[in-house]
C-alpha positions in Angstrom: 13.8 -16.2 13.5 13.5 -15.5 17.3 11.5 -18.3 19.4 8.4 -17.6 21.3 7.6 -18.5 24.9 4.9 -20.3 25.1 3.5 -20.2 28.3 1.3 -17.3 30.5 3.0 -14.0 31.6 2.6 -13.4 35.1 0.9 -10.2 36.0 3.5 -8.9 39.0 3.8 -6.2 40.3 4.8 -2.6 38.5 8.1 -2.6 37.0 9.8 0.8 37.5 11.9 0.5 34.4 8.8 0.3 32.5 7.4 3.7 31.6 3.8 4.9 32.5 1.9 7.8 30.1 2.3 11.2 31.2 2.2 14.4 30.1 5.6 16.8 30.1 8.0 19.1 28.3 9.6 17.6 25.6 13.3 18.6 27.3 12.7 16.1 30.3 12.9 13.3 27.8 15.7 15.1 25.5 13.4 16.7 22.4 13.8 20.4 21.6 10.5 21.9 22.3 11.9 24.8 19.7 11.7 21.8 16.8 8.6 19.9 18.0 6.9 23.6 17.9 7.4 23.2 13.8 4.5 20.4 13.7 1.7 22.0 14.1 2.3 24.8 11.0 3.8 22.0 9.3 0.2 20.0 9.7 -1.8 23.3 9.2 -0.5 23.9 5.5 -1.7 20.3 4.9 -5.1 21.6 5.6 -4.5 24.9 4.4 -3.7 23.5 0.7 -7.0 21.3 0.6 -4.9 18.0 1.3 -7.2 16.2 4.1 -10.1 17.8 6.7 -8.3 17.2 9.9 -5.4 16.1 11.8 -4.1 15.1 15.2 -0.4 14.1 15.8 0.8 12.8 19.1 4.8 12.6 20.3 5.7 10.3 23.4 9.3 9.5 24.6 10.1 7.3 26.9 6.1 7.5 28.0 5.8 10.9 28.3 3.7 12.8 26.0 5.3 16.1 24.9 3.5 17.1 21.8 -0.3 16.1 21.4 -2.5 18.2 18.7 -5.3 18.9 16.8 -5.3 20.9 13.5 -8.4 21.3 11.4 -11.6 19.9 11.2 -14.2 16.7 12.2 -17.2 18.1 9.7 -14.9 19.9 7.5 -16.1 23.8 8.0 -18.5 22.9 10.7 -17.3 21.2 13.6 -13.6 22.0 14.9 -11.4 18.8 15.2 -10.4 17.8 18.8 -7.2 15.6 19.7 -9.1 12.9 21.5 -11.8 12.5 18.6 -12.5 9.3 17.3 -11.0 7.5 14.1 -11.9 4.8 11.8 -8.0 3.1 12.7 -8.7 -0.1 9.3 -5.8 -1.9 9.3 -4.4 -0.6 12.5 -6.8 -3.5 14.3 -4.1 -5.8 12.5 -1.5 -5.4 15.9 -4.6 -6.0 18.2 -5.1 -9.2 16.6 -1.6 -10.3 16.4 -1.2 -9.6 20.5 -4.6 -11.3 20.9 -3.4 -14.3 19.3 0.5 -14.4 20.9 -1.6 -14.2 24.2 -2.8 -17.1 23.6 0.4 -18.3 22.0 1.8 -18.0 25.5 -1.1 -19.7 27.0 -0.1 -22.4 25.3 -3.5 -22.0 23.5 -2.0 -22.1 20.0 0.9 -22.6 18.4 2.8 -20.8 15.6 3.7 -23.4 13.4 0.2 -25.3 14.1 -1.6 -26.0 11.3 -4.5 -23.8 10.6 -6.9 -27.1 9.6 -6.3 -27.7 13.2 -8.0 -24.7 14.6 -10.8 -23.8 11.6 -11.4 -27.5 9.9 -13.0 -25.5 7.2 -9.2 -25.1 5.8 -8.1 -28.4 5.6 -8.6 -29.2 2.4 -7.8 -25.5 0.9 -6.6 -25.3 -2.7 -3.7 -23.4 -4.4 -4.9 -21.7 -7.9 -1.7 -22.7 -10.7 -2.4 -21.7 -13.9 -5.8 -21.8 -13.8 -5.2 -25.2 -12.4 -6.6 -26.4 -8.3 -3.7 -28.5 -6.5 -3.0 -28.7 -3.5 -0.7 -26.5 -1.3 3.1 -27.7 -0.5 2.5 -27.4 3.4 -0.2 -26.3 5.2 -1.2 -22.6 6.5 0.2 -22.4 10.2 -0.5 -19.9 12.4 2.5 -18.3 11.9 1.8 -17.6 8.6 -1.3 -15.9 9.3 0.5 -13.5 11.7 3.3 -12.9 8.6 0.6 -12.5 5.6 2.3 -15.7 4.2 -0.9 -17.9 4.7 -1.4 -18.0 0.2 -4.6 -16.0 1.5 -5.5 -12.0 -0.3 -7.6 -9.3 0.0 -8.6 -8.7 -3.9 -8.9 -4.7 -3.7 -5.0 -4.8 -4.3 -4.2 -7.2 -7.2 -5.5 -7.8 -10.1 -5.0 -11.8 -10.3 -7.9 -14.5 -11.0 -7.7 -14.9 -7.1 -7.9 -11.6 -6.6 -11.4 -11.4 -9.1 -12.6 -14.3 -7.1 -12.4 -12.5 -3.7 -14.0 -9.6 -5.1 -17.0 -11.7 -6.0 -17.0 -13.6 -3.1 -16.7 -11.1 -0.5 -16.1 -7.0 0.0 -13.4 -7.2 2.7 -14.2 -3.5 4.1 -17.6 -4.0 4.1 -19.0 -4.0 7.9 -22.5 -5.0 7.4 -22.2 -8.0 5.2 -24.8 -9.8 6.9 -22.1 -12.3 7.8 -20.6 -13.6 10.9 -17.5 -13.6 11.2 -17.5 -17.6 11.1 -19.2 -17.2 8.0 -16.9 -14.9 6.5 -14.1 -16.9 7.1 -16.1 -19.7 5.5 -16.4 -17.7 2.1 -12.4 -17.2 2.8 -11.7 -20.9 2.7 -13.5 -21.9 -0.5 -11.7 -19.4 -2.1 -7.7 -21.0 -3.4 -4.9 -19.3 -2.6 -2.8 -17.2 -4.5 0.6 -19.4 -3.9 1.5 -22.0 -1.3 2.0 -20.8 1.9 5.2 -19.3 3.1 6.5 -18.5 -0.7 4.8 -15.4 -1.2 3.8 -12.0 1.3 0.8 -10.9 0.3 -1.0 -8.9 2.3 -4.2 -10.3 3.2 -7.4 -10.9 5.2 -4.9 -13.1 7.1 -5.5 -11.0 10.1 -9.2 -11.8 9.2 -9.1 -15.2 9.9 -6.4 -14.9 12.3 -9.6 -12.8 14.2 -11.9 -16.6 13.8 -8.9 -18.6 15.2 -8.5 -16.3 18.6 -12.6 -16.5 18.9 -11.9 -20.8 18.5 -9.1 -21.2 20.5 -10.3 -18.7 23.3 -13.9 -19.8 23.5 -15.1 -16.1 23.4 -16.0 -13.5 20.4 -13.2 -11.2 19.4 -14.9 -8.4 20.6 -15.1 -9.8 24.3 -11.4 -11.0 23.9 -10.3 -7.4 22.6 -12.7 -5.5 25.5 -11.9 -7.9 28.5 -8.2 -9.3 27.7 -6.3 -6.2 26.4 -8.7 -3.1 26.5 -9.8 -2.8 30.1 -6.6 -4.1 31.2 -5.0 -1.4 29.7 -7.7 1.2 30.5 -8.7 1.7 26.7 -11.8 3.1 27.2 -12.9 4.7 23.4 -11.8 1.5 21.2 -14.6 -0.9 19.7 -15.6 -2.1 16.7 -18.4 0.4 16.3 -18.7 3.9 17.8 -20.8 4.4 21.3 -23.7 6.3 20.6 -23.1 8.9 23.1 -19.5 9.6 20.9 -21.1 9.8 17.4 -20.2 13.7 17.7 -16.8 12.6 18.1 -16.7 10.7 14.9 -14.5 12.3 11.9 -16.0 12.1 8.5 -13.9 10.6 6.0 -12.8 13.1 2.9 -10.9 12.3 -0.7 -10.7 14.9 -3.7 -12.7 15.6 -6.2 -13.1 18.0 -8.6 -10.2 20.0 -6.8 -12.0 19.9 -3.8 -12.7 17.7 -0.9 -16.1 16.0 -0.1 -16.9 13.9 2.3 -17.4 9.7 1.3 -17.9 8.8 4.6 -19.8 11.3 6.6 -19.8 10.7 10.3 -23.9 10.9 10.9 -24.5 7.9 8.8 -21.2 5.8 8.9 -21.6 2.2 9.3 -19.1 2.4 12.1 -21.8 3.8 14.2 -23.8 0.6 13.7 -22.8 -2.7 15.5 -20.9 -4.8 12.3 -22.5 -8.1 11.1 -18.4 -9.7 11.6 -15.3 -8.5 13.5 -13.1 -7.7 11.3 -9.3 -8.4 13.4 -7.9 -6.9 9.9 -9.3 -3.7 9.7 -12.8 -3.0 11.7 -12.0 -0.9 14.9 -12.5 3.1 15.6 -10.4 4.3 18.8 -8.9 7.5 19.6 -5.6 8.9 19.8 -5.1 8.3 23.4 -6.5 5.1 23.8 -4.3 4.0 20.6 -1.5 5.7 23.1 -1.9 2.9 25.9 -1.5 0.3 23.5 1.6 1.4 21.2 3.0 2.3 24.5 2.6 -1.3 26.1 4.4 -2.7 23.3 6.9 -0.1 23.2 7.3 -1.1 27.1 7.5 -5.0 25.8 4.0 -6.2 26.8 3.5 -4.1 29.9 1.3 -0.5 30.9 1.2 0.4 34.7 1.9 -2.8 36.0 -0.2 -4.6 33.9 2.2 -6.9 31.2 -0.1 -8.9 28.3 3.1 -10.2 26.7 6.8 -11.6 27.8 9.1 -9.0 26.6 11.0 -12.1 23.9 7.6 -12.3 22.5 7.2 -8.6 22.2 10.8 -8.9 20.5 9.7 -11.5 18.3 6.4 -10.1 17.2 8.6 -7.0 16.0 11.9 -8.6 14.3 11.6 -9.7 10.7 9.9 -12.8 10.3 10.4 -13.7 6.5 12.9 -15.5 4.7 15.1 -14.1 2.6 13.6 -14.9 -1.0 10.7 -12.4 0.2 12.9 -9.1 1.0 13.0 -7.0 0.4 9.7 -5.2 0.9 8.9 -1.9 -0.3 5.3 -0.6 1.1 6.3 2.6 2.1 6.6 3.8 5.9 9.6 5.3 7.6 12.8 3.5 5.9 12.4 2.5 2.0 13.5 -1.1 2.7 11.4 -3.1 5.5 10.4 -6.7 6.5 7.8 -7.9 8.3 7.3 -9.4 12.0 4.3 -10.6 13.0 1.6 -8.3 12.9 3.9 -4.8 12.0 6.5 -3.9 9.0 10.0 -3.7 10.5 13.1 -1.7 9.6 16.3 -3.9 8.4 18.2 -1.3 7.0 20.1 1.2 8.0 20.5 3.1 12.1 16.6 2.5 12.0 16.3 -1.2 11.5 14.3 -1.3 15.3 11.7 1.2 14.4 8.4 -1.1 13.6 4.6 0.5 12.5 1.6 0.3 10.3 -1.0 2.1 9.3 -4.9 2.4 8.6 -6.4 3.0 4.9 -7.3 6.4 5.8 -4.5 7.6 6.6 -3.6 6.8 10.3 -0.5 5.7 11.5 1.9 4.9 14.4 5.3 4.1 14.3 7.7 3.3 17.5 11.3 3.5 17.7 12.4 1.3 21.0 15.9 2.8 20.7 15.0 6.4 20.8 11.9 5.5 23.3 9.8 7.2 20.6 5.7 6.6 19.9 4.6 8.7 17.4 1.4 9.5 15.2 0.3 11.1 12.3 -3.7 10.1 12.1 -6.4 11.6 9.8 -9.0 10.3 7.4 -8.9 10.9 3.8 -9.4 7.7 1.3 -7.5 6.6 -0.4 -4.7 5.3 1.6 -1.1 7.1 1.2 -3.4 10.0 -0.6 -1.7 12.8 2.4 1.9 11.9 3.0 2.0 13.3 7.2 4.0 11.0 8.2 7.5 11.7 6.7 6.7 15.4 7.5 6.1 14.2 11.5 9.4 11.8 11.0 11.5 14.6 9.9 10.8 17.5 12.8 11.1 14.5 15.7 14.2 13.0 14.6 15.4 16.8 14.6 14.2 17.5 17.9 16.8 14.9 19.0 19.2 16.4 21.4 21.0 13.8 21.4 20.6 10.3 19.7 21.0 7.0 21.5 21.8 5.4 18.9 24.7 8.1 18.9 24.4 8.5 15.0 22.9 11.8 13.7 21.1 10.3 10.4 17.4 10.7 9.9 15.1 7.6 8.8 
């Protein structure tokens, strides 16, 4: 596994190998404008067919933005969708929480193979559940485990296990207003056992969850101040927060699934929760942002830690955070996403297979997602919101058309992912 600096990134000044966002023709970086053209009627027969409200998918190379649309609708027959609208992003948080804490990695705040009992006492004494037996784990939780989902923690919505029954009791881990803290969710957490002993098992988790409590401990401030103050206005995210401003309610989408053969709306925008400051922050799935702030960010990682002269990470830690991170008892993984056959880094799946083993992503439960390919210089989305999650399938459509508007690969091997 790579190593991980541990010490603070100097700001500097801008590096002109890094590139900035702007806007162009999609020849400049080496795309054929004639292919991109095919995404748009590609993402209107989604809608057309009854598949999901509304779309927008974005194309960057090399930082410049050649394809960037909106298809479709926020208030489905109502209110047209526009590309800079807002989105509930769920488990697309998960990367801001993993730079948050390999910031402080770097600061020499934390480190990865630091036991989590260190940081949140609360987990000290945490329990494995064997055959309907309590013991105690093999090792400790570390930090790095957290950032891998190989902590023993779950979420309970996607097993069916006794642990699993127990965290649905305990705790509804997409529920915003739980009248919780987030100290206090993480509480509920730690009386809970885990599933295995940590580091024998990936299960994803609410790993990110408490990953959220540790930056808040080891920082000194609320994971909403670290997010707005550390990484958003640095970067000049302006749209991202854990609930949406009130002046850009109008901007919210509401969230559709099928029914009867039709869609309906099971999140409508007006009354959504995520207009509504949460009870917790939620670093594993509570932030709405918008396709171009969500830009600034995918693009500083695809730049290794750096936008416009500003750098939150060392480039080997960038490298690190998106290389596979697992041993190899847990591969391989199959969760879907560009290549069948992926691993996990530390806060992203990664490619292992194949010309696209680089390319690294994730995705929301409604159906948003980014991916970025550091060969090809790529950052690309496919982001709507229809429950439940892999319900629309955008993404391999998007994948297909950009890998074809390659002119020429640098990689210099024509297969698609």
């Amino acid at each position: 596994m790579a190593a991980v600096a541990c010490t603070a990134p100097d700001a500097g000044a801008p590096d002109a190998r890094r590139p900035a966002i702007t806007m162009g023709a999609p020849e400049e970086v080496g795309l054929s404008a004639e292919v991109l053209a095919e995404i748009g009627p590609a993402m209107e027969a989604v809608i057309e067919e009854g598949q999901t409200g509304g779309i927008v998918t974005l194309v960057a190379r090399d930082g410049v933005v050649v394809h960037w649309e909106a298809h479709g609708w926020r208030v489905l027959g109502e209110d047209p969708l526009e590309r800079d609208d807002v989105f509930r992003i769920y488990s697309m948080t998960k990367p801001v929480t993993s730079v948050a804490a390999m910031m402080l990695v770097e600061e020499g705040r934390l480190a990865l193979d630091q036991p989590l009992g260190d940081i949140l006492p609360v987990f000290a004494d945490v329990q494995v559940y064997d055959a309907g037996e309590l013991r105690p784990p093999t090792r400790s939780i570390t930090i790095r485990d957290l950032l891998r989902h190989t902590s023993g923690l779950t979420y309970g919505m996607f097993g069916n296990t006794p642990v699993d029954r127990m965290y649905l009791d305990a705790l509804q881990p997409l529920e915003m207003d739980a009248g919780r803290t987030l100290a206090e969710t993480v509480d509920v957490v730690a009386e809970l056992p885990l599933l295995a002993d940590p580091g024998t098992l990936w299960n994803y988790s609410m790993s990110t969850d408490v990953l959220g409590r540790v930056v808040e401990v080891a920082s000194g401030m609320s994971l909403d101040d670290f997010f707005r103050t550390r990484i958003f206005e640095p970067l000049g995210i302006q749209n991202t927060a854990f609930h949406v401003a009130d002046e850009d309610h109008h901007r919210l989408l509401d969230v559709y699934t099928r029914q009867g053969g039709r869609l309906i709306a099971v999140d409508a925008a007006e009354d959504s929760p995520f207009t509504e400051p949460p009870s917790w922050y939620s670093g594993g799935g509570g932030l709405t942002s918008t396709p171009s702030d969500y830009l600034k960010f995918a693009q500083m990682l695809a730049n290794e830690g750096e936008l416009d002269g500003v750098r939150l990470l060392r480039s080997e830690t960038v490298r690190a955070m998106t290389t596979n991170q697992l041993d190899g008892a847990l591969l391989p993984m199959r969760l879907g996403g560009p290549i069948p056959s992926h691993g996990w880094g530390m806060g992203f799946a990664v490619g292992m297979e194949g010309p696209f083993e680089d390319i690294y992503w994730w995705a929301g439960i409604a159906n948003t997602r980014f991916w970025i390919d550091p060969v090809e210089g790529i950052v690309a989305f496919a982001w709507t919101q229809y429950l439940p999650s892999g319900g629309v399938d955008l993404d391999s459509v998007l994948r297909g058309i950009v890998y074809g508007s390659l002119m020429e690969s640098r990689r210099g091997d024509p297969a698609l992912p």
